[in-house]
TIPASE-11203 format. One line per 2 residues: number of its first residue (from 1); their letters; for each residue x negated, z, y of N, C-alpha, C. Coordinates in steps of 0.2 Angstrom, whole numbers, plus 5000, padded with zeros to 4 digits. Each point is the difference from the previous one (the first is absolute). Layout:
# TIPASE-11203
NUM	A	X/Z/Y/X/Z/Y/X/Z/Y  ...
# end
This chain:
# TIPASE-11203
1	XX	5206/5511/5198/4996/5004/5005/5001/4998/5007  5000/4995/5002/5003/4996/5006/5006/5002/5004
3	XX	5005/5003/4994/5004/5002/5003/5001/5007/5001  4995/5004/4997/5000/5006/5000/4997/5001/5008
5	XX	4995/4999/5001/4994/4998/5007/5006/4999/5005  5005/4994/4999/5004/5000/5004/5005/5005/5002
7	XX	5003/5004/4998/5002/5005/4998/4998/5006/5004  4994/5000/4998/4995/5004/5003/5000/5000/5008
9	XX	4999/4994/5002/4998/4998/5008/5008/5000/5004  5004/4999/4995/5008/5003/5004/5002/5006/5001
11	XX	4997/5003/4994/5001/5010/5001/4996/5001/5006  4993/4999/5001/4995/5001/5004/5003/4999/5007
13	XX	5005/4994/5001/5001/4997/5004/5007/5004/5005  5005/5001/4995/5005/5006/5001/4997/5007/5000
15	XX	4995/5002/4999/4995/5005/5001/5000/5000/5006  4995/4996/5003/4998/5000/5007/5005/4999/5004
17	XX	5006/4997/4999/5006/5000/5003/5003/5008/5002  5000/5002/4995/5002/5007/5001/4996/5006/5001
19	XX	4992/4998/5001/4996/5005/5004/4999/5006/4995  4999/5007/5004/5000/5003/4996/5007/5006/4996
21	XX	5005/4994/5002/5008/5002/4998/5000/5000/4994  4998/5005/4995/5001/4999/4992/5007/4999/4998
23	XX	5004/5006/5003/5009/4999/4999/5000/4993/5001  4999/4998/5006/5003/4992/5002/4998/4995/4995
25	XX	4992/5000/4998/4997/4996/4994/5004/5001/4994  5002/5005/4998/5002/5004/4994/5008/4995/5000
27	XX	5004/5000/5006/5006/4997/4998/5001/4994/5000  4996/4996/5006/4998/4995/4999/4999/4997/4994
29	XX	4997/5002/4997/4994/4995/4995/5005/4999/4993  5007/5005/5000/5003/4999/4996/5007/4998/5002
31	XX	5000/4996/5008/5005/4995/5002/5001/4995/5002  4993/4999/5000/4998/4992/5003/4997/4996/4995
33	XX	5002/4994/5003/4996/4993/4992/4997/4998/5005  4995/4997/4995/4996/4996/4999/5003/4994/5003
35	XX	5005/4997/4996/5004/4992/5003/5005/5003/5003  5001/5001/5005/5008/5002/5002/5005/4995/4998
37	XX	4998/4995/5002/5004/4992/4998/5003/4999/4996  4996/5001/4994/5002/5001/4990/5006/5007/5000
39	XX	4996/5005/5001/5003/5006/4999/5008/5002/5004  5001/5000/5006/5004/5003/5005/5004/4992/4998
41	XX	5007/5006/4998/5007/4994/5000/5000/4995/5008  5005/4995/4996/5001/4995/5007/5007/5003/5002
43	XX	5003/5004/4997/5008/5000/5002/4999/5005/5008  5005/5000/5001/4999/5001/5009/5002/5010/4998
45	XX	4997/5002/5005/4999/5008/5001/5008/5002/4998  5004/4998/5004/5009/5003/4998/5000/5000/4995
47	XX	4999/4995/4995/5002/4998/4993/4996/5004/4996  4995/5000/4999/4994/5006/4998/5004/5006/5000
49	XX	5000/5003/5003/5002/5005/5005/5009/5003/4997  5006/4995/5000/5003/4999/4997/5000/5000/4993
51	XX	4997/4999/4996/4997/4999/4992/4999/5008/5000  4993/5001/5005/5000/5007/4998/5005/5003/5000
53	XX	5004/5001/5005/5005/5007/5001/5004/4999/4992  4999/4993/4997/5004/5001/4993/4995/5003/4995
55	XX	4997/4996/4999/4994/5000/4994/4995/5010/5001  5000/5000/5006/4997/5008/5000/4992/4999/5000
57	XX	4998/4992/5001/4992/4998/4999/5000/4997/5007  4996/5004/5005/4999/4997/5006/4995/4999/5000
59	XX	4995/4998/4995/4992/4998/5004/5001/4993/5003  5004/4995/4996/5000/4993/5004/5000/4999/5006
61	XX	5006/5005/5002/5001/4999/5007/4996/5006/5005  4997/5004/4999/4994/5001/5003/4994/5000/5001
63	XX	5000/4993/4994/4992/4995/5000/5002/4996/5004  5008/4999/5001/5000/4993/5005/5000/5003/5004
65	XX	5001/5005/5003/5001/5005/5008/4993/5000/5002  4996/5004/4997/4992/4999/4999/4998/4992/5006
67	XX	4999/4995/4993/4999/4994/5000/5003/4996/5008  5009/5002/5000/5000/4998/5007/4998/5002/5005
69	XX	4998/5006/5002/4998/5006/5005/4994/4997/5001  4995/4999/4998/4995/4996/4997/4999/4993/5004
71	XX	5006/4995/4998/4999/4995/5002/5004/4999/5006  5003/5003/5003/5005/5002/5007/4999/5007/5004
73	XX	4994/4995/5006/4998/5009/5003/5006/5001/5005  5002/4995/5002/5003/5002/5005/5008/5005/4997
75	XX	5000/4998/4993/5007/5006/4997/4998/5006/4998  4994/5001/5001/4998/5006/4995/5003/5008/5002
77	XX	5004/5001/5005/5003/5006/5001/5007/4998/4996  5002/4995/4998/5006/4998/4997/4996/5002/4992
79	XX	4997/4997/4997/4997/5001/4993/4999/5007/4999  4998/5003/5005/4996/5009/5000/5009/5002/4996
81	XX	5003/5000/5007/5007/5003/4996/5003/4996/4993  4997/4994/4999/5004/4998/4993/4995/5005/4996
83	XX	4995/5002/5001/4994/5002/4993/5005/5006/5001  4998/5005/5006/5003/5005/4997/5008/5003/5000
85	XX	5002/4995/4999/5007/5001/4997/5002/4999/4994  4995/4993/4997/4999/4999/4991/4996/5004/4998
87	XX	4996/5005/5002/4996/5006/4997/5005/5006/4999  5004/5002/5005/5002/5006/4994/5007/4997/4995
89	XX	5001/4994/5000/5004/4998/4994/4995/4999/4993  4995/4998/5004/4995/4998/4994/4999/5008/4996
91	XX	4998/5004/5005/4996/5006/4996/5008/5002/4996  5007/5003/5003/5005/4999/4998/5002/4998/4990
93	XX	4997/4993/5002/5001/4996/4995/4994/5002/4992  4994/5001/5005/4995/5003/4994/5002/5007/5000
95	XX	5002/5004/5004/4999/5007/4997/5006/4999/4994  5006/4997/5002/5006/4997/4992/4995/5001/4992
97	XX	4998/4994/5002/4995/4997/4995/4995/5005/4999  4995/5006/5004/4997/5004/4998/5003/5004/4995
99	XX	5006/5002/5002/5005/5004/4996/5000/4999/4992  5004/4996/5000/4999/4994/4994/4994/5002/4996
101	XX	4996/4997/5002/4994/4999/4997/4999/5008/4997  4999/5006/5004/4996/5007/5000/5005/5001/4992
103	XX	5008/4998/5001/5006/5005/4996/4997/4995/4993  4996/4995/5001/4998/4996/4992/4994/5001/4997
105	XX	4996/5004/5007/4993/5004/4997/4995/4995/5001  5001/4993/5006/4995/4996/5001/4998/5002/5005
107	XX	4993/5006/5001/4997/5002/5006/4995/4995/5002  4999/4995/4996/4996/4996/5006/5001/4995/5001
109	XX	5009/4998/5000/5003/4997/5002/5004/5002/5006  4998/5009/5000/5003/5004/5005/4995/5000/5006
111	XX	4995/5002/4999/4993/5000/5004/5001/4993/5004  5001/4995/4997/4997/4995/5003/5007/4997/5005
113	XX	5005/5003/4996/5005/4998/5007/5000/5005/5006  4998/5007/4998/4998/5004/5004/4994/4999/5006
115	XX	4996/4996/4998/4995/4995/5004/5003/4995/5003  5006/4996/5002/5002/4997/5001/5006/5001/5004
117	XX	5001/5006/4999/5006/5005/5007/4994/5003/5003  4995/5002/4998/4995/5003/5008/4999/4992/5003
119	XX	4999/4994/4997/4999/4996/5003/5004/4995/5005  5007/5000/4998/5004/5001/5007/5000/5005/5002
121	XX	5002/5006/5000/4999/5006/5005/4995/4997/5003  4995/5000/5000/4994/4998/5005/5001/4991/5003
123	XX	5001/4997/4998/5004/4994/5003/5003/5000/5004  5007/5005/5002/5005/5003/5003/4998/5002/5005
125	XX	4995/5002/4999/4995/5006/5009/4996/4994/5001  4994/4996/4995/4996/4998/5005/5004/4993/4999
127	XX	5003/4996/5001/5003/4992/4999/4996/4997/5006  5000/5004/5005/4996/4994/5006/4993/4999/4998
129	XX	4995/5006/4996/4994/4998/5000/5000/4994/4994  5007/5003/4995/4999/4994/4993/5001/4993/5002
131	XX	5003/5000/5006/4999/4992/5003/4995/4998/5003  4997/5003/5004/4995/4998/5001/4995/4998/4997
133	XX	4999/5004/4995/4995/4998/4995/5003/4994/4995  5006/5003/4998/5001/4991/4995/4999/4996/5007
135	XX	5003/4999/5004/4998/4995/5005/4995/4996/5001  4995/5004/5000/4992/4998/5000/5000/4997/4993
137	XX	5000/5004/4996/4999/4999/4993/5002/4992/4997  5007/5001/5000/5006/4994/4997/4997/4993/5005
139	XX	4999/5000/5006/4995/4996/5006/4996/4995/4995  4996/5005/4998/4993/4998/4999/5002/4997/4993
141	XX	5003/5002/4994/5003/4998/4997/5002/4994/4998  5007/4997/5006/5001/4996/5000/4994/4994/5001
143	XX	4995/5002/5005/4993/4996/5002/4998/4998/4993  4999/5002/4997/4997/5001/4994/5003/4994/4996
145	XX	5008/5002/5000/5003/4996/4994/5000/4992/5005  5001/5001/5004/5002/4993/5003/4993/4997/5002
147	XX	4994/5003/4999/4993/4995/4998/4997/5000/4994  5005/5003/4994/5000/4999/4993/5005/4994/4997
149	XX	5004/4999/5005/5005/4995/4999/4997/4992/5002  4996/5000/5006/4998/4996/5002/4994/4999/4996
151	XX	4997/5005/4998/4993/4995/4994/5005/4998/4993  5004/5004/5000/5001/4998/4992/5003/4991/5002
153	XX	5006/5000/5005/4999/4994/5001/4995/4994/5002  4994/5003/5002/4993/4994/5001/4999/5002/4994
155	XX	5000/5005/4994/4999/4996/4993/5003/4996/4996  5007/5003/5001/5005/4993/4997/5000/4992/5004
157	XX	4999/5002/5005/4997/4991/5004/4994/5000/4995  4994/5003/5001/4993/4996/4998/5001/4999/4991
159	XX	5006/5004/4999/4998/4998/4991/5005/4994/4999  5007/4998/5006/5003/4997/4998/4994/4990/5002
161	XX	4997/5003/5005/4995/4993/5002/4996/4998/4996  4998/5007/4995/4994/4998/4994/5002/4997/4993
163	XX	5008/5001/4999/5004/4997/4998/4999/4993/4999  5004/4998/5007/4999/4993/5003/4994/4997/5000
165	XX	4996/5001/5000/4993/4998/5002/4998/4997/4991  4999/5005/4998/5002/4998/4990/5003/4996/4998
167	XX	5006/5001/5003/5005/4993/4997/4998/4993/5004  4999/5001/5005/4997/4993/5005/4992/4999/4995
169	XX	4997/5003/4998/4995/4999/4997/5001/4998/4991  5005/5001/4997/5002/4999/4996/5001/4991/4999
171	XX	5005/5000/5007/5004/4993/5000/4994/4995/5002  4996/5003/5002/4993/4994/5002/4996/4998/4995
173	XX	4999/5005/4993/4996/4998/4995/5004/4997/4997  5008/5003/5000/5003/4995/4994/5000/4993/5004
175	XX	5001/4999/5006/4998/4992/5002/4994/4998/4998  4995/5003/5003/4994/4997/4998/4998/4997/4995
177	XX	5003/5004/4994/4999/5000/4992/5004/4995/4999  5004/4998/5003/5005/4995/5000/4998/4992/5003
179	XX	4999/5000/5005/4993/4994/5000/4996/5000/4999  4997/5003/4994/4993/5001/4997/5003/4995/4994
181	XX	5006/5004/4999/5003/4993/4992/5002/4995/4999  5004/4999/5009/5003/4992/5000/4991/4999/5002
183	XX	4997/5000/5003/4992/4996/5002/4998/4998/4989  5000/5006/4998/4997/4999/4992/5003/4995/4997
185	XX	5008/4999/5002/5006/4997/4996/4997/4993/5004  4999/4998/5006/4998/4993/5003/4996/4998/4997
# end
């Protein structure tokens, strides 16, 4: 329940971020995490990017395009041009794959790649608004996870002290109990 709430106050959040931009919400919401941290590779954009040109699966490398554009304002005319130059190889690569799919009779695996070529098409034109928003977005994000990182470390401190505190209490009774026997044995 907790995490659904959560969930909830993140959509709201990239909501507001995107005002009354439904398109913009609309593609958002199906390209940005929650943890960018956990989710977005660590390998460097080339390599990504590289991978892709073999593999024909570009989303790595422009979630890391995204994510960097995001964390590097001063590059962000440099990142515009990476987005939309991995979008028409992305759409490219889905429309392959929509093909595929249509000639095997999987229309709602056709549909939804079909949602996923308007959705770079629109990437392609707007990439400067979709940074700005993951900007903000990804921002707040990080705020998030680096004051969730910091309590969960004050809770592995206070459970690791409560620990200690027990065992220090442990070793005082078994003393105690211990010259309670030699005083009995006197």
């Amino acid at each position: 329940m907790w995490k659904e709430k959560e969930e909830k106050k993140e959509e709201i959040s990239l909501k507001e971020l995107c005002g009354d931009d439904a398109k913009l919400y609309d593609c958002l919401s199906n390209c940005l995490y929650l943890n960018p941290l956990a989710a977005i590779s660590k390998k460097d954009l080339d390599i990504l990017t590289e991978e892709a040109e073999k593999s024909g699966n570009f989303r790595p490398a422009m979630d890391k395009a995204i994510f960097e554009a995001a964390q590097n304002a001063g590059e962000r005319e440099r990142y515009i041009k990476v987005i939309q130059n991995l979008a028409p190889k992305t759409i490219h690569a889905l429309e392959q794959e929509k093909e595929k799919v249509e000639k095997e009779g999987l229309t709602d695996q056709a549909a939804s790649l079909g949602r996923r070529i308007e959705y770079q098409k629109f990437m392609s034109e707007r990439a400067e608004d979709i940074i700005n928003v993951a900007s903000k977005f990804y921002n707040e994000k990080l705020v998030e996870l680096g004051e969730n990182g910091r309590r969960e470390a004050r809770e592995k401190g206070r459970q690791k002290g409560e620990r200690e505190e027990r065992s220090i209490g442990e070793l005082e009774k078994a003393g105690r109990e211990a010259r309670k026997k030699k005083r009995r044995g006197n």
